[in-house]
C-alpha positions in Angstrom: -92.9 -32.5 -32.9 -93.7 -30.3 -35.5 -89.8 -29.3 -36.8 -89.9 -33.5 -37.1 -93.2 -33.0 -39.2 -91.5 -30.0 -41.3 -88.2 -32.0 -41.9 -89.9 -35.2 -43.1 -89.7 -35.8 -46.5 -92.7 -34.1 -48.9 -95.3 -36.4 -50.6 -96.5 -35.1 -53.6 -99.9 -36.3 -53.5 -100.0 -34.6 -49.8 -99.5 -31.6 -51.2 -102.1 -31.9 -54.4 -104.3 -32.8 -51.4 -103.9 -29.9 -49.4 -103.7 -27.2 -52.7 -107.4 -28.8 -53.4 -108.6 -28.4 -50.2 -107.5 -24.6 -49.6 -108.9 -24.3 -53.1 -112.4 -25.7 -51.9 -113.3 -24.9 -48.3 -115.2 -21.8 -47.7 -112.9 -21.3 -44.7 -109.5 -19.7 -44.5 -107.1 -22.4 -45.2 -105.5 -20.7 -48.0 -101.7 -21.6 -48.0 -101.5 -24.5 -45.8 -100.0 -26.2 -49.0 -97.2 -23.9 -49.0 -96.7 -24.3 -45.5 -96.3 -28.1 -45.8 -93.5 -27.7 -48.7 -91.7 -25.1 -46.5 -92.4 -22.0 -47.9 -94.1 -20.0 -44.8 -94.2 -16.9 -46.6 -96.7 -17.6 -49.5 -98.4 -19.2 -46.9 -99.1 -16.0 -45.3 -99.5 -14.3 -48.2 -102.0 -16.7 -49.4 -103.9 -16.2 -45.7 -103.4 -13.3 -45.8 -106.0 -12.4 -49.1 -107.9 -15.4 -48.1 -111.1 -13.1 -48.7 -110.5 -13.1 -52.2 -110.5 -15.0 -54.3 -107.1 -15.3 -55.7 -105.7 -17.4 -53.3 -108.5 -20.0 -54.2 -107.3 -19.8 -58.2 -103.4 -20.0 -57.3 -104.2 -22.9 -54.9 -105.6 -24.6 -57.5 -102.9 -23.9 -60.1 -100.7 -25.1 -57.4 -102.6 -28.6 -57.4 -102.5 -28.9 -61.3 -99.0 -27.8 -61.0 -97.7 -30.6 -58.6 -100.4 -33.5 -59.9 -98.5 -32.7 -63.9 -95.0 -31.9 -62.3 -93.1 -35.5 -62.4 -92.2 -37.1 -59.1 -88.6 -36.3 -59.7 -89.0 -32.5 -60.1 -91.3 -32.1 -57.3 -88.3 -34.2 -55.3 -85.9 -32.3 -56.4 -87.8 -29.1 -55.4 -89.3 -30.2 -52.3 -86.9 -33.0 -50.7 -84.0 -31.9 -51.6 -81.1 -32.8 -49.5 -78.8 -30.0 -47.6 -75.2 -30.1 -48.4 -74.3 -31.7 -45.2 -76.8 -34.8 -45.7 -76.0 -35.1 -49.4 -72.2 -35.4 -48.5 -73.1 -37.8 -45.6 -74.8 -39.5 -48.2 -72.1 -40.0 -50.6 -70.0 -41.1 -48.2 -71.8 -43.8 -47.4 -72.3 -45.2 -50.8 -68.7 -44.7 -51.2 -68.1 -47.1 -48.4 -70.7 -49.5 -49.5 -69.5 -49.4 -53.0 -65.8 -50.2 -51.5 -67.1 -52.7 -48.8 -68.6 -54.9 -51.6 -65.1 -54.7 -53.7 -63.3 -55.7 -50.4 -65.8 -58.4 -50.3 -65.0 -59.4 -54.0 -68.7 -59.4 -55.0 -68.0 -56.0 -57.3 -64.9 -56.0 -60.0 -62.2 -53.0 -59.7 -64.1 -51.7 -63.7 -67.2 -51.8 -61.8 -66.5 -50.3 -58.5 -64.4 -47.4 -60.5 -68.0 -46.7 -63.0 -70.3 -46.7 -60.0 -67.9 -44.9 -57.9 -67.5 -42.2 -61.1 -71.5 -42.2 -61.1 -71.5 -41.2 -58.0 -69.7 -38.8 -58.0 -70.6 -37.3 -61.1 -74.2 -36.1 -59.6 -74.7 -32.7 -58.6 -75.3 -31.8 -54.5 
């Protein structure tokens, strides 16, 4: 159950939420941001010196940090896809893309710019 929790993708605003609350509770939750995002070892660092307070500051740096960050960067960051997945995942647009050629509702120009696009994005 939890590796199913851990491999879900990241919400930004969960992990905003969880930054503010280690910043703001008297009681040793320092870190459970970093936990969330997949980064166990701040996490225990951030425990770790949860009697002082500069966990408390750099959880709330961390909350500014993803609330300003755009949606895209934290993604990129946070959910990014391994190299397996993302080539799983081009693969199956490819076939889309070439199912709806097949199926004449794309043109050969269009198939060939989307399939370029495709293909042009980093892993």
């Amino acid at each position: 159950m939890l590796a199913s929790l851990l491999n879900r993708p990241k919400s930004r605003f969960g992990a905003v939420a969880l930054a503010l609350l280690s910043a703001l509770l008297p009681w040793p939750v320092a870190g459970l941001h970093k936990f969330y995002l997949g980064q166990p070892l701040w996490g225990a660092i951030y425990l770790l010196l949860w009697q002082t307070p500069m966990p408390r500051v750099a959880c709330a740096i961390d909350a500014v940090w993803y609330l300003v960050q755009g949606e895209e960067s934290f993604n990129e960051q946070y959910n990014a896809l391994s190299a397996p997945q993302a080539v799983a995942s081009l693969a199956d647009n490819l076939r889309e893309l070439e199912k709806l050629r097949a199926e004449g509702l794309m043109s050969d120009y269009e198939f060939e710019q989307k399939r370029r696009q495709l293909l042009e994005r980093p892993v």
